[in-house]
ZADO-1210 file (C-alpha; in nm, 4 decimals, padded with zeros to 6 digits):
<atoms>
<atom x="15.2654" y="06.9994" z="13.2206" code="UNK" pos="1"/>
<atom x="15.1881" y="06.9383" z="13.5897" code="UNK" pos="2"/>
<atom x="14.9710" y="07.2599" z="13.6193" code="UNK" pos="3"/>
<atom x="14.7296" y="07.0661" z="13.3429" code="UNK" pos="4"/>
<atom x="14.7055" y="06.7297" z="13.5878" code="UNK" pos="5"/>
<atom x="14.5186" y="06.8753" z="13.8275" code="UNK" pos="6"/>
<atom x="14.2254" y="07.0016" z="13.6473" code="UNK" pos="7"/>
<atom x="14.2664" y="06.6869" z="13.4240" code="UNK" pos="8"/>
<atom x="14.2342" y="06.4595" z="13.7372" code="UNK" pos="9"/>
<atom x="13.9473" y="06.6665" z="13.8969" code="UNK" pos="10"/>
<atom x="13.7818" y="06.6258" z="13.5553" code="UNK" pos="11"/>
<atom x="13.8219" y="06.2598" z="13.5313" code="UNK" pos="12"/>
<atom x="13.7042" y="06.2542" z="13.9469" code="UNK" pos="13"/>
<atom x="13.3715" y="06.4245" z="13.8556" code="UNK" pos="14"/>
<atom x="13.2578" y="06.2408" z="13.5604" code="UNK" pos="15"/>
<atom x="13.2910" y="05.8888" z="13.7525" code="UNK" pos="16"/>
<atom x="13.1077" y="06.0671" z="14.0480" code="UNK" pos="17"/>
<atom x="12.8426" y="06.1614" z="13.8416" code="UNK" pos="18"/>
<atom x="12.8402" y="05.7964" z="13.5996" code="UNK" pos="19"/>
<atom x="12.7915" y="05.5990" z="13.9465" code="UNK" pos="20"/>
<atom x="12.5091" y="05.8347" z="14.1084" code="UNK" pos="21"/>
<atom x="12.3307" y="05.8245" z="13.7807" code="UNK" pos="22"/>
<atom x="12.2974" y="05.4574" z="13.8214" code="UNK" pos="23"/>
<atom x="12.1432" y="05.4579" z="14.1206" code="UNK" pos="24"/>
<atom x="11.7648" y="05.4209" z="14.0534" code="UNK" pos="25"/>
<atom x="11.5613" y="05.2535" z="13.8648" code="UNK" pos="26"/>
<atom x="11.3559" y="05.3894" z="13.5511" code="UNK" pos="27"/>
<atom x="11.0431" y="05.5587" z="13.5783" code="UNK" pos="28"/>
<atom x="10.7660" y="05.2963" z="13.5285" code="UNK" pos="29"/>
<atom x="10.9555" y="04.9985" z="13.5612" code="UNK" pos="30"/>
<atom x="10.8758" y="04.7169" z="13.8004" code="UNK" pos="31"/>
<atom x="11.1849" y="04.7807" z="14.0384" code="UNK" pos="32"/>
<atom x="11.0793" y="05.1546" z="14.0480" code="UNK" pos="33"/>
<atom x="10.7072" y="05.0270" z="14.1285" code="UNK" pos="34"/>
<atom x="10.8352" y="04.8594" z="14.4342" code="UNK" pos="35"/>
<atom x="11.0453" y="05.1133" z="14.4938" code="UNK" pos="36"/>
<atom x="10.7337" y="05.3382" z="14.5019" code="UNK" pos="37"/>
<atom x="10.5273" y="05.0874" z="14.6656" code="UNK" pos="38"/>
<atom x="10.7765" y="05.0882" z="14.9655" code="UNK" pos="39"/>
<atom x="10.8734" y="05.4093" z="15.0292" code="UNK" pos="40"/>
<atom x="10.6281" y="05.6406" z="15.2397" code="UNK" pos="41"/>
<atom x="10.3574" y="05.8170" z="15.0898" code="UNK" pos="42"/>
<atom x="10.3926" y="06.1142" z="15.2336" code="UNK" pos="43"/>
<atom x="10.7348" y="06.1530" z="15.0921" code="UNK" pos="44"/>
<atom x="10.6374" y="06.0780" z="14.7116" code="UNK" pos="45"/>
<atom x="10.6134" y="06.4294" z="14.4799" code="UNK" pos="46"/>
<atom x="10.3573" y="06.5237" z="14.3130" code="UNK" pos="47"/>
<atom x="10.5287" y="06.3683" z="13.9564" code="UNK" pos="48"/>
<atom x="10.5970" y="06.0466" z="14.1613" code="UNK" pos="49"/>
<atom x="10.2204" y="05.9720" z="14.2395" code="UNK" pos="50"/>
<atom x="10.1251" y="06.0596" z="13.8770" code="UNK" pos="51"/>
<atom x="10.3465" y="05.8213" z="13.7633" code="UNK" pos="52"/>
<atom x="10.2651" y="05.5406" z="14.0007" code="UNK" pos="53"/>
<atom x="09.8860" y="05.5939" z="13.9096" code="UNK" pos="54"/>
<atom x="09.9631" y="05.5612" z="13.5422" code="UNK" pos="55"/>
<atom x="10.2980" y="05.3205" z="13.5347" code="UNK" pos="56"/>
<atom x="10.1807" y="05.0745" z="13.8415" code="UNK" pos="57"/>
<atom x="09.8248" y="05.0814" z="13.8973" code="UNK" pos="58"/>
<atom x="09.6629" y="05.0874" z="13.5252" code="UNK" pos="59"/>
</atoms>
């Protein structure tokens, strides 16, 4: 029994790891990620992040 806690708990460790960094930003095309967008550097955006601003934020 106690050699199937420790995967059990490592398990249980990862999925809330994973459930609270996957809540971090906001959706694609939304007005938070917009201003998001609209305040963080330009030089740091990707290639998919301008495309997206152009068609989520400025049409």
């Amino acid at each position: 029994m106690k050699f199937l806690l420790k995967p059990l708990l490592c398990t249980a460790l990862l999925a809330s790891a994973m459930a609270g960094l996957s809540a971090c930003s906001p959706e694609v095309g939304s007005k938070e990620w917009c201003a998001d967008m609209k305040e963080k550097p330009k030089g740091d955006w990707s290639a998919n992040e301008a495309a997206d601003f152009a068609k989520s934020c400025v049409f």
